[in-house]
C-alpha positions in Angstrom: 251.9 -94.5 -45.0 250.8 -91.0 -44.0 247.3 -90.5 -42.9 245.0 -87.3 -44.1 245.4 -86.1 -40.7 249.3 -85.9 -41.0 249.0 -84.1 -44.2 246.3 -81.4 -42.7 248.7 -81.1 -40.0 251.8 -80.3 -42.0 249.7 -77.6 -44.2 248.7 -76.1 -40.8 252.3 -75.8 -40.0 253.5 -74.6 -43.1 250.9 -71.9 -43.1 249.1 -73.9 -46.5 245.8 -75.2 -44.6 243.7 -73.7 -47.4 245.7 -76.4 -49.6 244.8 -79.4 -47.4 241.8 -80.9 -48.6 243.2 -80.3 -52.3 246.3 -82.3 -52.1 244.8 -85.2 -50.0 242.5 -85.6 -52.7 245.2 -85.2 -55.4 247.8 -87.5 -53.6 245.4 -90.3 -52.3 244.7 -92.4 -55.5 242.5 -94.9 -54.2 240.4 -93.1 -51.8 241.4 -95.0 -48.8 242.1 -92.2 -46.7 245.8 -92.6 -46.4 248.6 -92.0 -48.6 251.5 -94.8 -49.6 254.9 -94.7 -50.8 254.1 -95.5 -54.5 251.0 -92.5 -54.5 253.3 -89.9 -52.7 255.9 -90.9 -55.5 254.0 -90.4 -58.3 251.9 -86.8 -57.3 255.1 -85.7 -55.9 254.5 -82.7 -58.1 252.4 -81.4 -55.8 254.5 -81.8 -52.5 256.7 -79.4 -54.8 253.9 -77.2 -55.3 253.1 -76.9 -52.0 256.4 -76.1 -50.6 256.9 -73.8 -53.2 254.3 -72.3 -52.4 254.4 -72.3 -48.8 258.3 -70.7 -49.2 256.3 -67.8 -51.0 253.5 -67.0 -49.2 256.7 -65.9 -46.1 257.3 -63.3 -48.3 254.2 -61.1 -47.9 254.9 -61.0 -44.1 258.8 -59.2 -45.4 259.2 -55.9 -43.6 262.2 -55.2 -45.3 265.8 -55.9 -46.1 268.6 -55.3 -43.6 272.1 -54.6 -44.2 275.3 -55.5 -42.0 277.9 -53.5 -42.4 279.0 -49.6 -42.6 279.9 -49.6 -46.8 278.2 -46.4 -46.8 279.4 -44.4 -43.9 275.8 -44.5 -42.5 277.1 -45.1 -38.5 278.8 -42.2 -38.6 276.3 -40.1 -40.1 274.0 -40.7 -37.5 276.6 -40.3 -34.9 276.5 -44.2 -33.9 280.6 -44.8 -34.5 283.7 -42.5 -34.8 285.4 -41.4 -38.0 287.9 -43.8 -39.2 291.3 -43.0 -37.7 295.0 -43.4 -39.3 296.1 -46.9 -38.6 293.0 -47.8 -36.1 291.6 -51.0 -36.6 287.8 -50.5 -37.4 285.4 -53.3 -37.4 282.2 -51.0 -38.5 284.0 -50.2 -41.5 284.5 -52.0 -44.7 287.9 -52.8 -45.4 289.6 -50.2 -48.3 287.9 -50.2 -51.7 285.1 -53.0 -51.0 281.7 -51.6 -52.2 279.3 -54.0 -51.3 277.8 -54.5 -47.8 279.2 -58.0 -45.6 275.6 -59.3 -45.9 272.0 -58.4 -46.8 269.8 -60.0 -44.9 265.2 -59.9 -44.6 263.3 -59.2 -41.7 259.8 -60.3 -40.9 257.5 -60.9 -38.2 256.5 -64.9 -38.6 252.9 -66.0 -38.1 252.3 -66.9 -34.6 251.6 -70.5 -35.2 254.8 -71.1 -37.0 257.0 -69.7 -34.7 
């Protein structure tokens, strides 16, 4: 069984609070205040729903995307590694002929509560 306050809770954590009230009213069936296996079963629509949404609403906090790796030279444009030698071993630098970047990665600043 999980209670309305357990469900509030996890909506707070997740950022979704302005969903609480609507999904404890859409998940508890027989208004007793709690939810039970068989209700959480059968509306687990909405649990998808709301981690759906929850996963969506991080996006709006996305600064940006980063990328790891020097594909394009860009270190050494801004003076931050050494042109590529004859027969030195450099890690900044993709190996020969690869032209796409070792990762590409987001950046955000989280909410404070979810941190």
């Amino acid at each position: 069984t999980i209670t309305m306050a357990e469900i509030k809770d996890m909506c707070r954590k997740h950022d979704i609070d302005i969903m609480a009230d609507v999904i404890c009213k859409y998940l508890d069936d027989d208004g007793s205040g709690k939810i039970n296996f068989d209700e959480f079963c059968a509306h687990y629509d909405m649990i998808q729903m709301a981690r759906k949404s929850a996963r969506l609403k991080q996006w709006h906090r996305t600064y940006g995307l980063g990328v790891a790796g020097n594909v394009a030279g860009h270190m050494e444009q801004a003076g931050e590694a050494d042109k590529k030698e004859e027969g030195v071993d450099d890690k900044t630098m993709p190996p020969e002929g690869q032209k796409t970047p070792a990762a590409i990665f987001t950046f955000y600043a989280p909410h404070p509560h979810s941190v």
